[in-house]
C-alpha positions in Angstrom: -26.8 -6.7 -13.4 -26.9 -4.8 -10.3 -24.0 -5.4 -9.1 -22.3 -4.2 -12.1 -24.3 -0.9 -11.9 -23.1 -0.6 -8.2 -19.3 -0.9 -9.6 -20.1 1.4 -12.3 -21.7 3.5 -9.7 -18.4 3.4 -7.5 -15.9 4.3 -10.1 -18.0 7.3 -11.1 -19.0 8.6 -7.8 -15.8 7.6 -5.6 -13.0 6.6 -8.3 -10.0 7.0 -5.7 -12.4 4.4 -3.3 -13.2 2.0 -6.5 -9.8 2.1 -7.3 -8.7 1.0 -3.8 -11.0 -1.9 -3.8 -9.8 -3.1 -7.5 -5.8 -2.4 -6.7 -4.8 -4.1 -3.6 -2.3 -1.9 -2.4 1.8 -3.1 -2.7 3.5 -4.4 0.1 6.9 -5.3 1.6 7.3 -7.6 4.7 8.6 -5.0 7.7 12.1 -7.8 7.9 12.4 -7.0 4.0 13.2 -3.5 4.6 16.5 -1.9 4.6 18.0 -2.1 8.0 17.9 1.4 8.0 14.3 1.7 7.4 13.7 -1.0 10.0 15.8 0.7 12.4 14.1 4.3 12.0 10.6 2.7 11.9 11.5 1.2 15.3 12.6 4.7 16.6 9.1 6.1 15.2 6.9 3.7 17.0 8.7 3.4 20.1 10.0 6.5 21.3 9.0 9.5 18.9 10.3 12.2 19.0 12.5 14.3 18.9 14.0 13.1 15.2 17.5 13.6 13.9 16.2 15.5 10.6 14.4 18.5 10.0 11.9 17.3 8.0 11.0 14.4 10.4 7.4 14.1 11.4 6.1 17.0 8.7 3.4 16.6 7.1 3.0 14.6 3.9 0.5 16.0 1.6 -0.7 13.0 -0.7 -1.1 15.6 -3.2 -0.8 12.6 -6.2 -3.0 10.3 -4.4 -0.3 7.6 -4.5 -1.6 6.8 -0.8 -5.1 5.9 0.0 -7.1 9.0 0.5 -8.1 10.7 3.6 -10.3 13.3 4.6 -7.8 14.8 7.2 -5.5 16.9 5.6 -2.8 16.3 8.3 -3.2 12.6 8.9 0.0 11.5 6.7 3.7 12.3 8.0 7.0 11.8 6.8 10.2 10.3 8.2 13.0 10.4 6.6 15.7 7.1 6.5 19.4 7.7 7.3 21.8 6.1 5.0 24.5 3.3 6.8 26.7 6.4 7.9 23.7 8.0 9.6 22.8 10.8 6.6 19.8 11.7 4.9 19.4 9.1 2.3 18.4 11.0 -0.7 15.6 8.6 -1.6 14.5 6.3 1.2 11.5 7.8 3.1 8.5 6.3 5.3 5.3 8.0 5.6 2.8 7.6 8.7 -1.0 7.6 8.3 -2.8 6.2 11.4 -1.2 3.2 12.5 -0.1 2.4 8.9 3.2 2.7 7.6 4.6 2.9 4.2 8.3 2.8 2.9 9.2 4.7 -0.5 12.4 3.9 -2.3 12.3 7.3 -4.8 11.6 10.2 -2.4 7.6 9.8 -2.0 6.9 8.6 -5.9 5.7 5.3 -5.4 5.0 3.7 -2.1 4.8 -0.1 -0.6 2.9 -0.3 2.8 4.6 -2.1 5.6 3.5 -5.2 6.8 4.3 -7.2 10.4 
């Protein structure tokens, strides 16, 4: 019984952190990406910047909560993935938070976090 009153306690008082610990987050293996996507994250973790797009390295906002929460209002960032002839693909993007990365496949609405 008091364990289910700590749950119930958990989705009242934190509901984004119950909802992490009920959800396990979706996942794609980092050699199931796109090459693309695999070839920008390399760029991202090994040499930085500077980016070939504009919007490279801005801030992501998490404004739906579609990535776990955090406190720091800059801590996400956005990349976006180039398309096999070196464009912006209009829907591909990763997001940074921490050493975490996370690959969307329609511009930022739903998310899958990378795994080694």
């Amino acid at each position: 019984m008091k364990a289910f009153l700590f749950v119930l306690a958990l989705i009242f008082i934190f509901p984004t952190f119950a909802l992490e610990l009920a959800m396990p987050f979706p996942t794609i293996a980092k050699n199931d990406l796109p090459l693309e996507a695999r070839q920008k994250l390399q760029i991202i973790q090994s040499q930085g910047a500077p980016y070939p797009f504009r919007e490279d390295g801005t801030v992501f906002h998490n404004l739906h909560k579609r990535l776990p929460h955090s406190t720091n209002r800059t801590f996400y960032k956005r990349f976006i993935v180039p398309d096999s002839n070196g464009k912006a693909h209009p829907q591909w993007r990763l997001v940074q938070g921490g050493n975490a990365f996370y690959f969307s496949r329609d511009n930022l609405k739903s998310f899958l976090k990378i795994e080694d």
